[in-house]
C-alpha positions in Angstrom: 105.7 101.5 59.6 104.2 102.7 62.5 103.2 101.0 65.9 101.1 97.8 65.0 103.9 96.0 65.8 104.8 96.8 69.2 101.4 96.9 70.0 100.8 93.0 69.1 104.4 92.9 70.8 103.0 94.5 73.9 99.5 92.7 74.3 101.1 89.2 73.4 103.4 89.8 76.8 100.4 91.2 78.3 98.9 88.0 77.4 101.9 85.5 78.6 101.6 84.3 74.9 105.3 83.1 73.3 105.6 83.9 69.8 105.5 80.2 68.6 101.8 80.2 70.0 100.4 83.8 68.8 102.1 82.6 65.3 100.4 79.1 65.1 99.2 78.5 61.6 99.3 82.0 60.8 103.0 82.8 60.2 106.0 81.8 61.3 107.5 83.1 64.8 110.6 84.7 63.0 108.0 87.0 60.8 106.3 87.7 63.9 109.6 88.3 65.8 110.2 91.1 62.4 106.7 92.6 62.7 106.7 93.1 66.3 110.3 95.0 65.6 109.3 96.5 63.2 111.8 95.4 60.9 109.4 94.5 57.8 106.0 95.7 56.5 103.3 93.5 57.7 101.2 91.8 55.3 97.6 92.9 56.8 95.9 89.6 56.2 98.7 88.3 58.5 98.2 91.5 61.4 94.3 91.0 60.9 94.5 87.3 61.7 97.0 88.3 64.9 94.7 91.0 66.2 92.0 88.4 65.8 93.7 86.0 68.3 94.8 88.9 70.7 91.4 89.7 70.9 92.4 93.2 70.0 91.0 96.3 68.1 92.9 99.1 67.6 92.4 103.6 68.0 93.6 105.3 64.8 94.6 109.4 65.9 93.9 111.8 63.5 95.9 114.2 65.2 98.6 112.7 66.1 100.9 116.4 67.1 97.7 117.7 68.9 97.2 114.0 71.3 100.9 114.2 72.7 100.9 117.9 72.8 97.9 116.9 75.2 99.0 113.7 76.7 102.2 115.4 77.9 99.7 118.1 79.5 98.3 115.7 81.1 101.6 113.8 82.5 102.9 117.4 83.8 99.6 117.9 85.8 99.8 114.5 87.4 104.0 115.1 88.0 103.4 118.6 89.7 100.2 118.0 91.5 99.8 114.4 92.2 95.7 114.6 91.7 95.4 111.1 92.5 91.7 111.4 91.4 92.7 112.7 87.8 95.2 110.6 87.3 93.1 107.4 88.0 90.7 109.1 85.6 93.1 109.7 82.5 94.1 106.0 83.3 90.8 104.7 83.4 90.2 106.5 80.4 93.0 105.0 78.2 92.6 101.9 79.8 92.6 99.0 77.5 92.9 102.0 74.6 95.1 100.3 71.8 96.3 103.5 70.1 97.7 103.5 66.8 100.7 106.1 66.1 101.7 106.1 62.4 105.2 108.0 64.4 106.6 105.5 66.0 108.5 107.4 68.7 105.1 108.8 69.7 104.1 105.6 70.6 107.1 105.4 73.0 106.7 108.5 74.6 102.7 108.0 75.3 103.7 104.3 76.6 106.7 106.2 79.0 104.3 108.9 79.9 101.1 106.5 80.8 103.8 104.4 83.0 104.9 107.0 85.2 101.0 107.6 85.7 100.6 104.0 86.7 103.7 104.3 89.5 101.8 107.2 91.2 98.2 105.3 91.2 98.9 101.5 90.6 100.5 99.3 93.1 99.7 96.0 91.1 102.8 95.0 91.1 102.2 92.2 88.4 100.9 94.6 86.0 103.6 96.9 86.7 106.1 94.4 86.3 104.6 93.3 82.6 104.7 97.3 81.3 108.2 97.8 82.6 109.4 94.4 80.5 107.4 95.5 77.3 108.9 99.0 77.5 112.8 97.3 78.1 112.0 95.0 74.8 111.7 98.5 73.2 114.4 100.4 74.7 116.6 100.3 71.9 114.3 101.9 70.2 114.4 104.9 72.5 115.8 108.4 71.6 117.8 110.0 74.5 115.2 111.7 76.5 112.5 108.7 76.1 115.9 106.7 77.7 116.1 109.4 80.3 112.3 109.2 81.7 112.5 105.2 81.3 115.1 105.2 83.5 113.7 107.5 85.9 110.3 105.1 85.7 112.3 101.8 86.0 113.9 103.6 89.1 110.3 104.6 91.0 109.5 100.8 89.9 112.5 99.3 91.7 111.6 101.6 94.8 108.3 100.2 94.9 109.8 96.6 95.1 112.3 97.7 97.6 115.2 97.0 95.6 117.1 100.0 97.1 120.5 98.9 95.1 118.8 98.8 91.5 116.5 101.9 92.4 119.8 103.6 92.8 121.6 102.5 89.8 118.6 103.4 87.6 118.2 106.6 89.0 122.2 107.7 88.7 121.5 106.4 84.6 118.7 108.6 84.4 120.6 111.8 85.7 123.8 111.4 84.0 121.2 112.2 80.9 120.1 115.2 82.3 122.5 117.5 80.9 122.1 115.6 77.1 118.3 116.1 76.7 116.0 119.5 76.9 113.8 119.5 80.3 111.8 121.8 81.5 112.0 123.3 84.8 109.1 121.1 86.6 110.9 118.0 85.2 114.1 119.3 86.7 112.1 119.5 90.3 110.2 116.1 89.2 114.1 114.6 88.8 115.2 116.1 91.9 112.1 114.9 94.2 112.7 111.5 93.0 116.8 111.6 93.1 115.6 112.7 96.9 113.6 109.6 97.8 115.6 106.9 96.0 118.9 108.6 98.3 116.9 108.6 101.5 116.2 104.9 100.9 120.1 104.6 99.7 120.6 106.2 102.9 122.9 109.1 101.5 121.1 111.5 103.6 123.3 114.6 102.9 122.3 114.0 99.0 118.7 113.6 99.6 118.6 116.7 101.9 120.5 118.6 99.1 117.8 117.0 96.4 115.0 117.5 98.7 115.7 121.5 98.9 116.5 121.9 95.2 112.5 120.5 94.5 111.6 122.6 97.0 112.5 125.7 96.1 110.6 125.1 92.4 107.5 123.8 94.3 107.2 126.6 97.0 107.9 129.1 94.0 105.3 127.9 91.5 102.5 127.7 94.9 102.3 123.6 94.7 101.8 123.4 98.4 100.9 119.3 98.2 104.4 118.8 96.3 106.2 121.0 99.0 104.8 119.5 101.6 106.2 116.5 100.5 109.6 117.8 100.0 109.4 119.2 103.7 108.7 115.6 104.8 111.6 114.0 102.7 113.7 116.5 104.2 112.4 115.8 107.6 113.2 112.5 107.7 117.0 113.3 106.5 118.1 115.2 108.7 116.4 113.5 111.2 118.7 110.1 109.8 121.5 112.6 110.5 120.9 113.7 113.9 120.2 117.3 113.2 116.6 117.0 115.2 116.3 120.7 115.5 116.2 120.9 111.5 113.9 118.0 111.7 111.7 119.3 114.0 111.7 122.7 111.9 110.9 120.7 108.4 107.3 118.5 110.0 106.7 121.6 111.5 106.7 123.3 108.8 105.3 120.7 106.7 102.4 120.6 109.6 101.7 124.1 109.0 101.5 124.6 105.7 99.0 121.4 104.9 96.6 122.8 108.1 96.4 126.5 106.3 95.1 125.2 103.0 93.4 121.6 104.3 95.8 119.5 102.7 94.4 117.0 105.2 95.5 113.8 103.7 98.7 114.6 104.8 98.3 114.6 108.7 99.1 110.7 109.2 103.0 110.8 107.4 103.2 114.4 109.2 102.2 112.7 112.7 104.2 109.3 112.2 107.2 111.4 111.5 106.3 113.9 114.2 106.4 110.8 116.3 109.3 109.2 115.3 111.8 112.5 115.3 110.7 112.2 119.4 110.8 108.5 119.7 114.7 108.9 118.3 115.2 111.8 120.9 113.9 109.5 123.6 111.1 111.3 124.4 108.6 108.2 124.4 105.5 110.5 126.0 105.5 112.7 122.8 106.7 110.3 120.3 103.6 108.2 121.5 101.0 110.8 121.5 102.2 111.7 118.2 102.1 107.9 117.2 97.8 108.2 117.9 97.0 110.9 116.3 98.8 109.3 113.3 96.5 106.1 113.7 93.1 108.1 114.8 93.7 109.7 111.1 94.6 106.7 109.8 91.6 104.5 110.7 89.1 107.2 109.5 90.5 107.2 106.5 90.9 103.6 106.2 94.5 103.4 105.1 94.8 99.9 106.8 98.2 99.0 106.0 99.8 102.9 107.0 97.5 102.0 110.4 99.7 99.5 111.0 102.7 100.2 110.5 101.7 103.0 113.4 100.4 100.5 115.6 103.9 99.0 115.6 105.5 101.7 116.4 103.1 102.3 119.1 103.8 98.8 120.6 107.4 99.6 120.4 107.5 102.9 122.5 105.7 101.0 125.2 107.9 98.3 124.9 110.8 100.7 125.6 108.9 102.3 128.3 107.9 98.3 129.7 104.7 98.8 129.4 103.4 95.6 129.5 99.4 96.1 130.1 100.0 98.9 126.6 102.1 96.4 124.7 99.3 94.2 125.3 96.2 96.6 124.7 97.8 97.0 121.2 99.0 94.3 120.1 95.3 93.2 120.5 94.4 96.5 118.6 96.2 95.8 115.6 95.3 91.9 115.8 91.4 93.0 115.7 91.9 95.3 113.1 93.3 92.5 110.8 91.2 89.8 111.5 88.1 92.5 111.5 89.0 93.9 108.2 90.0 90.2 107.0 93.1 92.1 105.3 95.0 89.0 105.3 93.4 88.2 102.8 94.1 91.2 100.7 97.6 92.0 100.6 101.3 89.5 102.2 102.1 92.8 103.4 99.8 92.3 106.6 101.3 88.8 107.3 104.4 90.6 108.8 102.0 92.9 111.5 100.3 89.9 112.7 103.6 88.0 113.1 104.6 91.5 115.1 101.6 91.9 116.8 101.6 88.4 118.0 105.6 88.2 118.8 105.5 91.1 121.1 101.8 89.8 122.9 103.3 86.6 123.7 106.6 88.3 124.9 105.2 90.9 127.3 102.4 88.4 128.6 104.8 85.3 129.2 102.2 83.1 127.0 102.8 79.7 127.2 103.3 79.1 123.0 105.5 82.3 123.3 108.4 79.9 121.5 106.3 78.2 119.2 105.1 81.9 118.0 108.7 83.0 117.9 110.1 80.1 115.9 106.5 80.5 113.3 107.8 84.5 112.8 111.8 83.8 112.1 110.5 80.9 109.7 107.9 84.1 108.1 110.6 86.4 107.8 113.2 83.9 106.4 110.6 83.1 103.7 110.1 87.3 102.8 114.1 87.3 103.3 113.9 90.1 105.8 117.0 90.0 107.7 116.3 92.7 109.6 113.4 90.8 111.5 115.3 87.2 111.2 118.2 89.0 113.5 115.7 90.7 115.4 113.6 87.7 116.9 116.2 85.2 116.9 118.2 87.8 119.6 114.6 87.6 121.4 114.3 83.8 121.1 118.0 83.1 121.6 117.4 85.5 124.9 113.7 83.4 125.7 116.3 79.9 125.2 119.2 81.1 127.3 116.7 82.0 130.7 115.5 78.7 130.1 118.9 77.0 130.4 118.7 75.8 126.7 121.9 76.8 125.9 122.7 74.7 122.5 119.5 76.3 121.6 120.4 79.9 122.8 123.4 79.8 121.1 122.2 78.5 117.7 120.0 82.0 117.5 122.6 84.0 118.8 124.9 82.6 115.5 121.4 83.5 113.5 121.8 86.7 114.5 125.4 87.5 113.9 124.9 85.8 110.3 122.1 88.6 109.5 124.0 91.3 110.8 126.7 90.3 108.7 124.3 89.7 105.3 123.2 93.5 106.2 125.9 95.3 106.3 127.3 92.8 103.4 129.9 91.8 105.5 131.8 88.7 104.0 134.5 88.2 107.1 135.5 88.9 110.7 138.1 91.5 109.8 135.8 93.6 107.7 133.9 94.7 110.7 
């Protein structure tokens, strides 16, 4: 029957249309529920009048063998060399494309392939979030290895959301398939780059580090410098997590290296950050900071705001360790320009958190006189984002700012604030489970 269907399917929730509208005097929402399952033959007065209200026109393939023979070309270029520039192309290309597949598993696998495309390039989260539901309407559908690379799609989608626990869970589904569908050996290394991120985040450091060097070896042996560069990276900041900073060291190093001999250069930022951090953990702030600015002098040229940032935090933090109150100061009014210059809180949530930083720490180091009022505006931020990671953080510092001032009730309704977060992240129900 084809995939006419599951394309009206797919642009309807696209659309935020419910079946009872799209099927308004035209049919009635259970033959449209059958169509868009392909469970009957549509009448094509009936698909004409519902492409009509979609506002949609549709790409018959002549070739049908020939276009996935070529679209799969196309998703093993973008898998082994992340071209971010040809990727974005092929995606503007087939953009909006409504392609017909008389093979209705076709139209599964080019949907699969063209989503993994979208998790490199497109952080619209929205859209994202609409393809992912379309394609688990159809899963049922799916044969085992169009199951394995959903799963493996659904768990780079979860990783972009930061949920770490569903990132995992998706992931572990995707690799007990392994071994029950045919892959090829760059989606073995594609499997095991990802397996390595989603256990980094999972912190299961020893797994990622093992992942890590299995992609690796298929990346160094095939010449894809950019992908092994990124392994070296992921492997970096493992065994840095585990304490072994003389691996760590060795992995940016190399990392370093081999980006500088063949120009990779839009590498140096991660390289530096992590460069930075490896000495910020060994405690030696000198290093970690000069690391930490070359990291954002790379960063600003390249205007990659939102990375920027993130390094002028960590800047701000190394000073703050050193009490370094005139640096804490110089960029925490760094960072505040750069938003306000850029107007970026405008353009992403994301930066609401740095200037909530930014201001926290200016008011701390420079005893300002709203310091609490700034303090109490950036728990109430992160409660709202539920990041209980910050919550605990500033209600220690605010509970500490209370207790100097002999506000003790006060003090000691933070400090409880506190213990509460550190016991939602560790997932700690009860006293005795500590």
């Amino acid at each position: 029957m084809g995939s006419i269907g599951h394309i009206i399917k797919k642009v309807r929730l696209e659309k935020s249309l419910k079946q009872i509208v799209l099927a308004k005097g035209i049919c009635s929402t259970s033959y449209l529920s059958k169509v868009e399952n392909n469970q009957i033959s549509p009448n094509e007065e009936i698909i004409s009048s519902l492409l009509k209200r979609l506002e949609v026109s549709l790409k018959e393939i002549s070739n049908e063998d020939e276009f996935l023979k070529s679209h799969k070309d196309l998703y093993k270029q973008a898998l082994i060399k992340r071209n971010i520039a040809d990727i974005k192309d092929n995606l503007h290309r087939f953009n909006g494309m409504n392609l017909c597949f008389n093979n209705e598993s076709y139209f599964f696998t080019y949907h699969l392939y063209i989503l993994r495309l979208k998790l490199i390039v497109d952080k619209e989260i929205n859209k994202l979030t609409r393809y992912v539901s379309f394609l688990e309407e159809m899963e049922a559908f799916f044969d085992l290895k169009q199951k394995y690379i959903f799963f493996l799609n659904k768990s780079l989608y979860y990783n972009l959301l930061g949920k770490k626990r569903e990132s995992y869970t998706a992931i572990q589904q995707s690799f007990l398939l392994k071994d029950q569908v045919i892959l090829e050996d760059w989606e073995k290394a594609d499997l095991f780059n990802s397996l390595s991120v989603v256990y980094l985040k999972n912190y299961d450091y020893s797994s990622s580090v093992h992942f890590a060097t299995n992609a690796l070896s298929y990346y160094v042996n095939n010449l894809l410098f950019e992908r092994a560069a990124d392994s070296y990276i992921i492997l970096g900041i493992a065994q840095k997590k585990m304490f072994d900073f003389e691996r760590a060291e060795e992995s940016f190093f190399l990392a370093k290296s081999l980006v500088e001999s063949i120009q990779l250069s839009n590498f140096e930022g991660v390289i530096y950050h992590n460069l930075a951090s490896l000495f910020a953990q060994k405690e030696d702030h000198q290093k970690a900071i000069e690391y930490y600015k070359s990291s954002f002098n790379y960063k600003i040229e390249k205007q990659h705001y939102h990375s920027a940032m993130a390094t002028v935090l960590s800047i701000i933090l190394e000073y703050a360790k050193l009490n370094s109150s005139n640096e804490v100061s110089n960029w925490c009014v760094i960072g505040l320009k750069l938003i306000q210059d850029n107007k970026l809180l405008n353009i992403n949530n994301l930066y609401h958190a740095y200037y909530h930083h930014f201001q926290i720490y200016n008011a701390r180091f420079n005893n300002i006189v709203d310091q609490e009022f700034i303090l109490l505006n950036g728990i109430d931020y992160f409660e709202s984002q539920n990041d209980i990671r910050y919550i605990q953080k500033y209600s220690i510092i605010l509970a500490d700012f209370y207790h100097q001032k002999n506000k003790y009730k006060l003090a000691n309704f933070y400090y409880r604030k506190a213990i509460s977060g550190l016991f939602l992240k560790r997932a700690i129900n009860r006293v005795e489970d500590l």
